[in-house]
DOPALO-296879 format. One record per residue (C-alpha): residue number from 1; y negated, z, x. Coordinates in nm, 4 decimals. Example, Ala and Ser with C-alpha at 12.3 -4.5 7.8 and 13.67 -1.06 7.14 Angstrom:
BEGIN
DOZA,1,0.4500,0.7800,1.2300
DOZA,2,0.1060,0.7140,1.3670
***
This chain:
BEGIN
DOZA,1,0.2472,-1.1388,2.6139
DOZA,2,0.1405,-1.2096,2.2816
DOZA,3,0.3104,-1.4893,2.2166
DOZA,4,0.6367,-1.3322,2.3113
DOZA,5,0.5284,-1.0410,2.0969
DOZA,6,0.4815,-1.2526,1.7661
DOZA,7,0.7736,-1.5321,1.8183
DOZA,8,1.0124,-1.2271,1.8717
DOZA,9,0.8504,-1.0473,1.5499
DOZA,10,0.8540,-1.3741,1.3682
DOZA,11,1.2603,-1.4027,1.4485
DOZA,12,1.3580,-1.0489,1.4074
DOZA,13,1.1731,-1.0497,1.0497
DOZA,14,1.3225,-1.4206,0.9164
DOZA,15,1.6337,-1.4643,1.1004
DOZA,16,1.7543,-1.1620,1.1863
DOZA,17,2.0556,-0.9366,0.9052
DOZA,18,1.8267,-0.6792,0.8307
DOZA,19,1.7752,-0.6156,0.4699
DOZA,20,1.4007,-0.4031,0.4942
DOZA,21,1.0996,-0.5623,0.4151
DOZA,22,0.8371,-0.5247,0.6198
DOZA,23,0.5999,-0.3357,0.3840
DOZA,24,0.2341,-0.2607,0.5274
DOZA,25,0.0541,0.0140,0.5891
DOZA,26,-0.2050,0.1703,0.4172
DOZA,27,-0.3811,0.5092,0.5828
DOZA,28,-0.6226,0.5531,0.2449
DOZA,29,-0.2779,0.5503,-0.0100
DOZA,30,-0.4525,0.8631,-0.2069
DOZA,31,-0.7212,0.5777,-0.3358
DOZA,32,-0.4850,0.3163,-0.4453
DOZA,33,-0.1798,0.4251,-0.5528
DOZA,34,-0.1454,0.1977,-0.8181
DOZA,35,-0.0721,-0.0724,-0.5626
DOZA,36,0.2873,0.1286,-0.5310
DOZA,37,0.3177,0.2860,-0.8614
DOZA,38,0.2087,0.1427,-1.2492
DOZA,39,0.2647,0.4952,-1.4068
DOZA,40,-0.1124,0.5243,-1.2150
DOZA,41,-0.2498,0.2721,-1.4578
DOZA,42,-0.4850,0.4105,-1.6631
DOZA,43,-0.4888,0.7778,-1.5487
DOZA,44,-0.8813,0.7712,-1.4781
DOZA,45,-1.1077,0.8460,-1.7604
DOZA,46,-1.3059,0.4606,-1.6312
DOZA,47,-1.2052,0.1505,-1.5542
DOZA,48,-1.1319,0.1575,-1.2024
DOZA,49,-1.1966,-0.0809,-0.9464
DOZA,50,-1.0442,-0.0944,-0.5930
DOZA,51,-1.0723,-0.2816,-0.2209
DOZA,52,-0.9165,-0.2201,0.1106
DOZA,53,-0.9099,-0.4605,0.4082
DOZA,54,-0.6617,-0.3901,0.6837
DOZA,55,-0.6425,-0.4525,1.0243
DOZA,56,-0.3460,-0.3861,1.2627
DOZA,57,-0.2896,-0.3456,1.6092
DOZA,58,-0.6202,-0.4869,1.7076
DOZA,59,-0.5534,-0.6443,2.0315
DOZA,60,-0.2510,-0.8317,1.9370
DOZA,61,-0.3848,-1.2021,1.8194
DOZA,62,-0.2330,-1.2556,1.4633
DOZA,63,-0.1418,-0.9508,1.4067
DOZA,64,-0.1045,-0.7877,1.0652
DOZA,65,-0.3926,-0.8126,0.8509
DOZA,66,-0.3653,-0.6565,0.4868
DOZA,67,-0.6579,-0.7204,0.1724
DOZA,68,-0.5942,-0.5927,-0.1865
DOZA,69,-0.7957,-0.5636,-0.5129
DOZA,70,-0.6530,-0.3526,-0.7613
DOZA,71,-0.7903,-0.2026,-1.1392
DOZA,72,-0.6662,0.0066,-1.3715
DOZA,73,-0.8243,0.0947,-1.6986
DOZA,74,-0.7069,0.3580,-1.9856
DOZA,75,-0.6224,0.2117,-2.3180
DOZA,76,-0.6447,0.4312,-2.6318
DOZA,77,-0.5179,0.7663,-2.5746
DOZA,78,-0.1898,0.6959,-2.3962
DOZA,79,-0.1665,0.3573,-2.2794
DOZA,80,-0.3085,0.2098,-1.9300
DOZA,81,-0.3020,-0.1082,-1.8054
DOZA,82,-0.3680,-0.2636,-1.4444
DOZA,83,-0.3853,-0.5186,-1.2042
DOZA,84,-0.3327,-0.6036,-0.8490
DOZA,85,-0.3296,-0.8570,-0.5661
DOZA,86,-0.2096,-0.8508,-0.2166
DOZA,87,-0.2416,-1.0595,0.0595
DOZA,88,-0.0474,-0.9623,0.4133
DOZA,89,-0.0502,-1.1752,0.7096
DOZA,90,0.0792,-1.1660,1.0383
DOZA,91,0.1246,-1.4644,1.2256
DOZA,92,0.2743,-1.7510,1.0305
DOZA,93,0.3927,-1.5673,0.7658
DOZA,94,0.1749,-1.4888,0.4988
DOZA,95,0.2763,-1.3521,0.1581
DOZA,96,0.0646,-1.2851,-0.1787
DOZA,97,0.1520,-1.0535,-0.4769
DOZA,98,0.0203,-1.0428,-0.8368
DOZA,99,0.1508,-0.7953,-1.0539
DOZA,100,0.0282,-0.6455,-1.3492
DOZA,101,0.1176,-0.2459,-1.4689
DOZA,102,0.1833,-0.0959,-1.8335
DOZA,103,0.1393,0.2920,-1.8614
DOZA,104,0.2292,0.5227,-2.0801
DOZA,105,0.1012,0.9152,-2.0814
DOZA,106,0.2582,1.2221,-2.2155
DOZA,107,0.0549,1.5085,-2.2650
DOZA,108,0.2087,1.8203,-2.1852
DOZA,109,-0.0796,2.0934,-2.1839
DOZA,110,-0.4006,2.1269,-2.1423
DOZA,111,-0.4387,1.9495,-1.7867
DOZA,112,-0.0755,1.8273,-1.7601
DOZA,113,0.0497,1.4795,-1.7874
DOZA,114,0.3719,1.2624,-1.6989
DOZA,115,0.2969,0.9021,-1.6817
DOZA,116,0.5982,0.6123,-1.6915
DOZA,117,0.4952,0.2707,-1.5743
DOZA,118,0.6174,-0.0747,-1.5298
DOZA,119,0.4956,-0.2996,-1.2891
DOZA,120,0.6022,-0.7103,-1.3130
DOZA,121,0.4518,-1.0262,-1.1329
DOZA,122,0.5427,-1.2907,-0.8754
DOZA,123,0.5191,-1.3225,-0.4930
DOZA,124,0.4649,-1.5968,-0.2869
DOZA,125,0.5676,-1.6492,0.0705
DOZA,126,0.4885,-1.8964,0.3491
DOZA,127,0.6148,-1.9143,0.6740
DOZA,128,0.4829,-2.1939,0.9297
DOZA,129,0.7454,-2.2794,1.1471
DOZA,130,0.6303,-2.6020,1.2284
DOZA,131,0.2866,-2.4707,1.4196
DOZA,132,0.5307,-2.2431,1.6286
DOZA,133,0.8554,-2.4301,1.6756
DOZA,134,0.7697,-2.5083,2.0791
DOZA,135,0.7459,-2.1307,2.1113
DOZA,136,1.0796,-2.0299,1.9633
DOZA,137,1.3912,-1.9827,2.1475
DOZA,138,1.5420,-2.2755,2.0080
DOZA,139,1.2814,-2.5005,1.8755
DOZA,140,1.5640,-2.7946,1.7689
DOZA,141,1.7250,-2.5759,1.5673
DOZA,142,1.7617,-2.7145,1.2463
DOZA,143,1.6520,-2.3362,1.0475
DOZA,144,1.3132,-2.3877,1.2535
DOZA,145,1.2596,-2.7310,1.1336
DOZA,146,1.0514,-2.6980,0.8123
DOZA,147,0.7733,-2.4450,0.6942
DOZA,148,0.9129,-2.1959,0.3684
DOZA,149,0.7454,-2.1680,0.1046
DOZA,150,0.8643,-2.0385,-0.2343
DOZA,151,0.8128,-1.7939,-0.5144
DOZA,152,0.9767,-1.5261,-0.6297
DOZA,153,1.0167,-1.2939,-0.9837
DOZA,154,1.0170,-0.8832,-0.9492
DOZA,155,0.9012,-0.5650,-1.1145
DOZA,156,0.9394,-0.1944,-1.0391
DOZA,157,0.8710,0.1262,-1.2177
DOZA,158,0.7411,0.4468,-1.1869
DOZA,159,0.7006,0.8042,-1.2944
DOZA,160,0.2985,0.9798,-1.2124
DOZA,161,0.2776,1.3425,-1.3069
DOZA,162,-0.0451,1.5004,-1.2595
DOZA,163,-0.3209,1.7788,-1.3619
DOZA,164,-0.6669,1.8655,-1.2858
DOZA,165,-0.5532,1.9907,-0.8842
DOZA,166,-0.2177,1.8213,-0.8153
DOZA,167,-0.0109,1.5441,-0.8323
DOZA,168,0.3286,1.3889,-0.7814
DOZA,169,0.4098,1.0366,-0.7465
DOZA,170,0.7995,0.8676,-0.7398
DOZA,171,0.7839,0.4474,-0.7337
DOZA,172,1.0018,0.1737,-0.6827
DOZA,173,0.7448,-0.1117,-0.7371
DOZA,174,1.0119,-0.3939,-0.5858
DOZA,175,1.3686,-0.3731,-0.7578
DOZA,176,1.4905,-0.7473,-0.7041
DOZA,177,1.6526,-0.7986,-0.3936
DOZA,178,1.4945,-1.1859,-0.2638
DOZA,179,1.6039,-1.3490,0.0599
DOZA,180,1.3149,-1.5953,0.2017
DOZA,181,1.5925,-1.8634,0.3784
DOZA,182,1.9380,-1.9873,0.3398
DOZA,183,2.1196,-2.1036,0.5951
DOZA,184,2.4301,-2.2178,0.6760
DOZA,185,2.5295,-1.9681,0.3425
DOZA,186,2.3664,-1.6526,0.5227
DOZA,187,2.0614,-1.5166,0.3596
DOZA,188,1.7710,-1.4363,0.6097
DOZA,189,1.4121,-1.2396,0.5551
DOZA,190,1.5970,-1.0466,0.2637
DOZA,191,1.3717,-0.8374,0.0283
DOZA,192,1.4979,-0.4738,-0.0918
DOZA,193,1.3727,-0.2175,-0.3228
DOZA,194,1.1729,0.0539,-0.1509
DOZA,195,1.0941,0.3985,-0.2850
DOZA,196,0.7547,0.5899,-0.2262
DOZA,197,0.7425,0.9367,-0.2942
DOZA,198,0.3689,1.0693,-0.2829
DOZA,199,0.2419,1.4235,-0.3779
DOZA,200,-0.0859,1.6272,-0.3265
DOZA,201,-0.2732,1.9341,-0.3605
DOZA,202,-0.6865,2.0270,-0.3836
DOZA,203,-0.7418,2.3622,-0.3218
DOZA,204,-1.1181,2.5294,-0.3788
DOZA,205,-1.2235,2.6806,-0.0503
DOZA,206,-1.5394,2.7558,-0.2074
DOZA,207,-1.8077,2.6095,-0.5100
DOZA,208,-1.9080,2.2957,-0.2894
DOZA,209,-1.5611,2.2870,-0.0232
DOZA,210,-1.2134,2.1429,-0.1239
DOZA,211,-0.9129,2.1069,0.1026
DOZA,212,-0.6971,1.7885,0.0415
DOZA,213,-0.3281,1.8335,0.1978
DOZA,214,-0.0985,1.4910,0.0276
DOZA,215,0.1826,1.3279,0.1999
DOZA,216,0.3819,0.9669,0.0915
DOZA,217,0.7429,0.9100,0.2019
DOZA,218,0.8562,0.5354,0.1579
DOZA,219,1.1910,0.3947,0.3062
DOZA,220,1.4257,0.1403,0.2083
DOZA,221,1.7213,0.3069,0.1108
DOZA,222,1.9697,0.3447,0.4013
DOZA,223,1.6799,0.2859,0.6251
DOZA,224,1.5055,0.5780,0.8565
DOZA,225,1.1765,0.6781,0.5906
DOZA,226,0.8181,0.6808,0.6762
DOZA,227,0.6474,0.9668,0.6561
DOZA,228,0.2500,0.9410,0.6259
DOZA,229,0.0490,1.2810,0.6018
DOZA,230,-0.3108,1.3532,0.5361
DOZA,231,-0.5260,1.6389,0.5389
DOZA,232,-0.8961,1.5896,0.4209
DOZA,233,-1.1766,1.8244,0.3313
DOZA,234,-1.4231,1.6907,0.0592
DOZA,235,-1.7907,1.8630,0.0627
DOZA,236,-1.9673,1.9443,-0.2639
DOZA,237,-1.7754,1.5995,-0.4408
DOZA,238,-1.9951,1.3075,-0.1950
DOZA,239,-1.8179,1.3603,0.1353
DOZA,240,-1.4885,1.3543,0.2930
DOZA,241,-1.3384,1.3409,0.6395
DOZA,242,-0.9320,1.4289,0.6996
DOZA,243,-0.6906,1.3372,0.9597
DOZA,244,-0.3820,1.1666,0.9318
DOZA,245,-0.0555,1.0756,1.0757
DOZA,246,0.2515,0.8398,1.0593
DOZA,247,0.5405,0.9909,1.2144
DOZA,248,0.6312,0.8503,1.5431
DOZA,249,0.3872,0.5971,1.4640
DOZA,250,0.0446,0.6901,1.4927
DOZA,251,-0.2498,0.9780,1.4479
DOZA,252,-0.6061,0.8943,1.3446
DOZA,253,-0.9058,1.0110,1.1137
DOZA,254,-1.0412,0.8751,0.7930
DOZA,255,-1.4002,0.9745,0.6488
DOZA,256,-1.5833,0.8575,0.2952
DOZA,257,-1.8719,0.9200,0.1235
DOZA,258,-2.0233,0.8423,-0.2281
DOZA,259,-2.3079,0.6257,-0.2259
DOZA,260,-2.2944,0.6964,-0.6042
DOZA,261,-2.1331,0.8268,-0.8865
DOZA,262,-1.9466,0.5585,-0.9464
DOZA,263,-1.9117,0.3871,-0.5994
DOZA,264,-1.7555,0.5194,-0.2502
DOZA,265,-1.6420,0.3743,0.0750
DOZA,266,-1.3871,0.4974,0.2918
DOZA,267,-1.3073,0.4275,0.6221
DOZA,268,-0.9417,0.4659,0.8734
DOZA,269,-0.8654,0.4695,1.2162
DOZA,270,-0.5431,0.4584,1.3360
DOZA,271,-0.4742,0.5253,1.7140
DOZA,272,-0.0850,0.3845,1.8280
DOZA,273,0.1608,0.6361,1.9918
DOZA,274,0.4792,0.4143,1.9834
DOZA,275,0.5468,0.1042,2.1820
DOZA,276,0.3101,-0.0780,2.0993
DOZA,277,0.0663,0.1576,2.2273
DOZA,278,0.0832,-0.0275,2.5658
DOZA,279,-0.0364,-0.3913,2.3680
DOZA,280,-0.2405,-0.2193,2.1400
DOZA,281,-0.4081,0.1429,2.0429
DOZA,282,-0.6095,0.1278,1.7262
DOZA,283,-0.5954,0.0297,1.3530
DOZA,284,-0.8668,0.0032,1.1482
DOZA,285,-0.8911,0.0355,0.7245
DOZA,286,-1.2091,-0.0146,0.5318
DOZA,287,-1.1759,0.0751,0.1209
DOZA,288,-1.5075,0.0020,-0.1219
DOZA,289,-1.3833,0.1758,-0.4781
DOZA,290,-1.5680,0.1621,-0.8243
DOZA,291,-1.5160,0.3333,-1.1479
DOZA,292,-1.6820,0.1914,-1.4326
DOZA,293,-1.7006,0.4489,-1.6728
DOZA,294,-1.6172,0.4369,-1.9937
DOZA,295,-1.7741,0.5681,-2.3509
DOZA,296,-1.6955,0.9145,-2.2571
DOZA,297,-1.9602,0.8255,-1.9060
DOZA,298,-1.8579,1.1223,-1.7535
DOZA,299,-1.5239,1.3013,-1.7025
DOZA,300,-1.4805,1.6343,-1.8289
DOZA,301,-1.2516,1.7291,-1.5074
DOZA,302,-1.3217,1.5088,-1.2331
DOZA,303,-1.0636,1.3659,-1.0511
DOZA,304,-1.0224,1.3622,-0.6806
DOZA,305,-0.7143,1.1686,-0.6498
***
């Protein structure tokens, strides 16, 4: 079952016409948006430090796995800079990212700001063929012959508006279209720019109670979006718990807690409602993040976002 499960995967993502790319998942997005969007570079008062491990559909062998590091630190008054890396792998194909973000800040009040942002850096993608050609349909065919491997250019942008108790997000952090494999002069495993929009809200039940509503909606464009929506509840600043859900996806909870100040872990589960509920029910999303403050040691409005 799994094998037919991944060979068919592996085929419908490099050989067949579609033009999406398979973008993962991330249940914890309100921790790491700069992953998605520069223009989130530098909008902590610390130099920021971020890492989330991902693990898909757990009882599908080779299935996707996700890990990222990501920082961000303010420059100056207006100017933020940032890093990240991402590795996704599921199968034989396995593609890293390194891209580095540029931000610059407007003020526009007292609390207000409007961030633009620029994100550039290369990724590199692998697919073994070879260890998998006696499983494919056709394993003489000359497309399945030889692993890929290249490396390709692109940058995005983005536009982060935010104040002390809300915030809205618009990204595309991919704008070159790439194809993975030529053949026969058909492009296969083609790249395209993806959008995320990504907005939230903390509202002050009480002096030690928040309520966290925030939603992201990413699509390719002319594809069917994804909608991911959270709801957490964050007691007196150290603890949070929320649930989530992907539409027609999945539904699940996520809980962290501040072991410090300056460091918190986080924690998603993801239980399956479409098809592949019947191979597998659960995801699972661990996140360790660290702000190392800067001169100022403390924030004079803490940030929850």
């Amino acid at each position: 079952m799994n094998k037919i499960f991944l060979t068919s995967l592996l085929v419908f993502i490099c050989c067949s016409g579609i033009k999406a790319q398979q973008n993962p998942h991330y249940t914890q997005y309100m921790y790491n948006m700069n992953l998605v969007n520069p223009a989130y570079a530098g909008s902590k008062e610390s130099i920021s430090f971020g890492l989330l491990y991902r693990k898909q559909w757990v009882n599908i062998e080779d299935a996707p796995t996700s890990f990222t590091f990501s920082g961000h630190s303010p420059v100056g008054d207006n100017v933020g800079i940032g890093l990240s890396l991402l590795s996704d792998k599921i199968g034989p194909v396995t593609e890293q990212n390194v891209f580095g973000d540029f931000s610059y800040t407007l003020k526009l009040g007292a609390t207000q700001r409007l961030a633009f942002g620029v994100k550039t850096g290369v990724s590199f993608h692998k697919v073994g063929l070879r260890d998998i050609q006696s499983s494919l349909p056709d394993p003489t065919d000359g497309i399945f012959g030889t692993d890929i491997n290249d490396a390709s250019f692109n940058f995005g942008t983005g536009v982060f508006y935010y104040a002390d108790k809300y915030y809205v997000s618009f990204s595309l952090p991919n704008l070159i279209k790439t194809a993975h494999l030529d053949y026969n002069g058909r492009e296969y495993g083609t790249d395209v720019s993806h959008y995320f929009l990504t907005a939230g809200y903390i509202f002050d039940i009480n002096s030690d109670l928040k309520f966290k509503p925030s939603f992201m909606l990413k699509s390719a464009f002319k594809v069917s979006p994804s909608l991911d929506a959270s709801a957490n509840f964050l007691y007196k600043e150290k603890f949070e718990i929320g649930a989530t859900y992907r539409l027609g996806d999945s539904f699940g909870g996520m809980i962290n807690f501040a072991i410090a100040p300056e460091l918190r872990i986080g924690y998603a589960y993801d239980h399956v409602v479409s098809d592949l509920r019947y191979t597998s029910s659960s995801s699972h999303e661990f996140i360790l993040l660290y702000d190392l403050f800067s001169a100022k040691k403390v924030s004079r409005s803490p940030r929850f976002f």
